[in-house]
C-alpha positions in Angstrom: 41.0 46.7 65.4 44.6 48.3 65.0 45.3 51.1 66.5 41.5 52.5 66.7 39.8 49.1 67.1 39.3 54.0 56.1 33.8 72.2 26.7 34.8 74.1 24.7 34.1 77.8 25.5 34.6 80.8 22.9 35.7 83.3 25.1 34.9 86.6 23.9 36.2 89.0 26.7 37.9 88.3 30.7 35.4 86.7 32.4 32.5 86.5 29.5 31.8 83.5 27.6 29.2 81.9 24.9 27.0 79.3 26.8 26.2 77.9 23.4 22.3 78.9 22.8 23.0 79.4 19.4 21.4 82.9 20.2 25.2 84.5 20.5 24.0 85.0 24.1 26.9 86.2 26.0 26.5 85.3 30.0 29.2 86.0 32.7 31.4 83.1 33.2 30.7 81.9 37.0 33.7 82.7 39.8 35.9 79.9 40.8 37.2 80.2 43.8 41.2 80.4 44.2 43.3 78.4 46.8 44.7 82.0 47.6 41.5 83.4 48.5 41.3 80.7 51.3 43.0 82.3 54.6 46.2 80.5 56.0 45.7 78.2 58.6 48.4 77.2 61.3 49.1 74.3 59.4 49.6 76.1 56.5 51.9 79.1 57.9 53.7 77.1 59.7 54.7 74.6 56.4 55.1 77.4 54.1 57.9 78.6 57.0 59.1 75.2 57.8 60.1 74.9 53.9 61.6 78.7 53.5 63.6 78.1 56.5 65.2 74.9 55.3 65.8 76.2 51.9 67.7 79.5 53.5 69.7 76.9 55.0 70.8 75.1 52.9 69.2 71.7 53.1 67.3 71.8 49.9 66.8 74.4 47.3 63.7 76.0 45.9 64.3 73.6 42.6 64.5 70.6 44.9 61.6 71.1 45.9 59.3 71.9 43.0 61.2 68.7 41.9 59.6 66.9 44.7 56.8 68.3 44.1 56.4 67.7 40.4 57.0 64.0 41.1 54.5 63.9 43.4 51.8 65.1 41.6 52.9 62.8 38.6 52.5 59.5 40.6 49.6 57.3 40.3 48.6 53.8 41.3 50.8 51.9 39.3 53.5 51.3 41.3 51.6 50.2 44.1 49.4 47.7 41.4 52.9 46.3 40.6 53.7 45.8 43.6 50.3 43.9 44.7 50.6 41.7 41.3 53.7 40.7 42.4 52.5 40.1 45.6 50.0 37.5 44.6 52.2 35.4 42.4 55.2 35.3 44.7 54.9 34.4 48.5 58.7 35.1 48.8 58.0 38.5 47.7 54.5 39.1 49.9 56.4 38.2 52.7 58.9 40.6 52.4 56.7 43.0 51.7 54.7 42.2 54.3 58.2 42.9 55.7 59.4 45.8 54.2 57.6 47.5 52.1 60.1 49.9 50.4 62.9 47.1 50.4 60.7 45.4 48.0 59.4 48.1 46.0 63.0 48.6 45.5 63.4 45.2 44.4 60.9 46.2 41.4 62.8 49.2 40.7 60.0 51.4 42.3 61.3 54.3 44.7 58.7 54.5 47.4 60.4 57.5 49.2 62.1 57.3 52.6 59.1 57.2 55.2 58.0 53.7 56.4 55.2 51.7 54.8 53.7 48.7 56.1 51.7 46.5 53.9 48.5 44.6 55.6 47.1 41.8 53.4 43.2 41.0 53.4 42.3 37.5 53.9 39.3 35.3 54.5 39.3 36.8 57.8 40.2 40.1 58.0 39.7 43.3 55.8 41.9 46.1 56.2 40.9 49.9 56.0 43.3 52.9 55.7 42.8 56.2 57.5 44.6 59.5 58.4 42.4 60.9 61.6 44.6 63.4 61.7 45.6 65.2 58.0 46.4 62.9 55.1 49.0 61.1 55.8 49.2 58.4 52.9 52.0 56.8 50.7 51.6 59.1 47.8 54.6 57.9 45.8 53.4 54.2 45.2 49.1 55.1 44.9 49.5 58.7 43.8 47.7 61.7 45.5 44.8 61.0 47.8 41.5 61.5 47.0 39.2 64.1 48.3 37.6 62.1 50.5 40.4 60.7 52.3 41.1 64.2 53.7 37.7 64.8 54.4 36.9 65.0 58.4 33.7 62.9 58.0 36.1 60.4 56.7 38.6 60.4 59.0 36.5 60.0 61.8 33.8 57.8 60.7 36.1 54.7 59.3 37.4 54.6 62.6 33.8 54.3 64.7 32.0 52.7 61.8 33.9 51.3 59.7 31.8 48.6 57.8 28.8 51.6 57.5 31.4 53.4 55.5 32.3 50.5 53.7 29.0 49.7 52.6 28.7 53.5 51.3 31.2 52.6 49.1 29.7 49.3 48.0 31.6 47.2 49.8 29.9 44.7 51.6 32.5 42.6 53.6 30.5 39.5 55.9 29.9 40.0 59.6 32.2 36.5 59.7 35.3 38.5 58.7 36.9 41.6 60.9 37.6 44.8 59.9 40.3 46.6 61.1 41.1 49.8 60.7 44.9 51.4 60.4 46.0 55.4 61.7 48.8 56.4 59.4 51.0 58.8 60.5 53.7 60.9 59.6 55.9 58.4 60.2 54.7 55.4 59.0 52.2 55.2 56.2 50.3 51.9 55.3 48.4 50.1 51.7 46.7 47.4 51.4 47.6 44.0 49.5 43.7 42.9 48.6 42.5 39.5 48.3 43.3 38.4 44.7 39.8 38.2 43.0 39.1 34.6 42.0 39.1 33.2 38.5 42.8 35.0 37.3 44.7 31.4 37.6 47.3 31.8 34.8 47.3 35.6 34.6 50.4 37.1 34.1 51.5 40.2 36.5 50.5 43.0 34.1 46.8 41.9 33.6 46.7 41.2 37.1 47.9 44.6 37.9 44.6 46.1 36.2 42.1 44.7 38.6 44.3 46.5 41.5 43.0 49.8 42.3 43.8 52.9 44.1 40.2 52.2 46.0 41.2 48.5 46.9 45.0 49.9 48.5 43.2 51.6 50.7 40.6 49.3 51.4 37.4 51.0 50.6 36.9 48.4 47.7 37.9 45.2 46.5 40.1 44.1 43.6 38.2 44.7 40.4 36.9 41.2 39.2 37.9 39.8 35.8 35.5 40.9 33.1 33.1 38.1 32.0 
């Protein structure tokens, strides 16, 4: 394996609202939690200070980066779909993004950010999986934000020493003939997955190929969406 072997509410007062009973019942509305209310951890202090620091300096300014930010948060798997599409209709262009992956997302007019991302293509005989044992690491700006999961610990720990149990928790059962390998992003270099192009789409064009691509299947947990019947 590489590297390690993937209502509407009528709200009467703060805090009070109408369940609905039709009895004009009025019932405390139940305490969500706040991000706030969490303490810091060292990762945390230590990014919030990171980012002050180089905004006192100079190198970017508070705008910048609720910019960034705001981009961030307003990616989804799109890009990355385009990208895969492409992918399977033009070896030239798997190849070099098998290559490079943000050379030829630039081809597409796509800006994957700066940080390295290698592609790793399924085949017949291997199946790739995408993990972060560390954080989260995880090329947001071409499959959007990560899910929950793939910041959970049991995650991050059990794709790497079981991966195909995992797998199969997602409902995706890859044969014992074909290997599973499992890839460490970091916060240098990120990875997606190009999955196998699901048979029966001879003749698609790129954008109805694009919708069987998945955030799921760039990660690895899943396969490419078949053509509806």
């Amino acid at each position: 394996m590489s590297g390690h072997d993937h209502h509407d509410h009528d709200h009467h007062e703060h805090g009070l609202h109408d369940h609905g009973d039709g009895k004009g019942a009025v019932h405390p509305h139940p305490r969500q939690p706040d991000t706030e209310d969490s303490p810091f951890n060292d990762r945390m202090v230590m990014a919030e200070a990171v980012g002050e620091l180089m905004i006192e300096k100079g190198i970017f300014s508070a705008d910048d980066l609720r910019a960034m930010l705001e981009l961030i948060e307003s990616k989804s798997p799109a890009d990355g779909a385009k990208m895969v599409a492409r992918a399977w209709v033009d070896p030239g262009f798997r190849k070099r993004m098998l290559d490079d992956v943000l050379a030829a997302a630039t081809e597409l007019g796509i800006d994957a950010g700066s940080i390295p991302i290698r592609a790793v293509e399924n085949t017949n005989r291997v199946h790739n999986v995408i993990v972060c044992t560390l954080c989260s690491c995880y090329p947001r700006l071409l499959i959007g934000l990560p899910p929950d999961w793939y910041k959970s610990r049991a995650y991050r720990s059990r794709a790497v020493r079981e991966p195909r149990k995992v797998l199969a928790e997602f409902g995706t059962a890859v044969p014992d003939d074909i290997e599973v390998r499992v890839h460490d992003s970091t916060a240098d270099l990120r990875y997606m997955v190009i999955p196998r192009r699901p048979a029966g789409t001879d003749g698609w064009d790129e954008q109805r190929l694009a919708s069987l691509v998945s955030r799921d299947s760039m990660i690895g947990v899943a396969f490419a969406k078949p053509p509806a019947r």
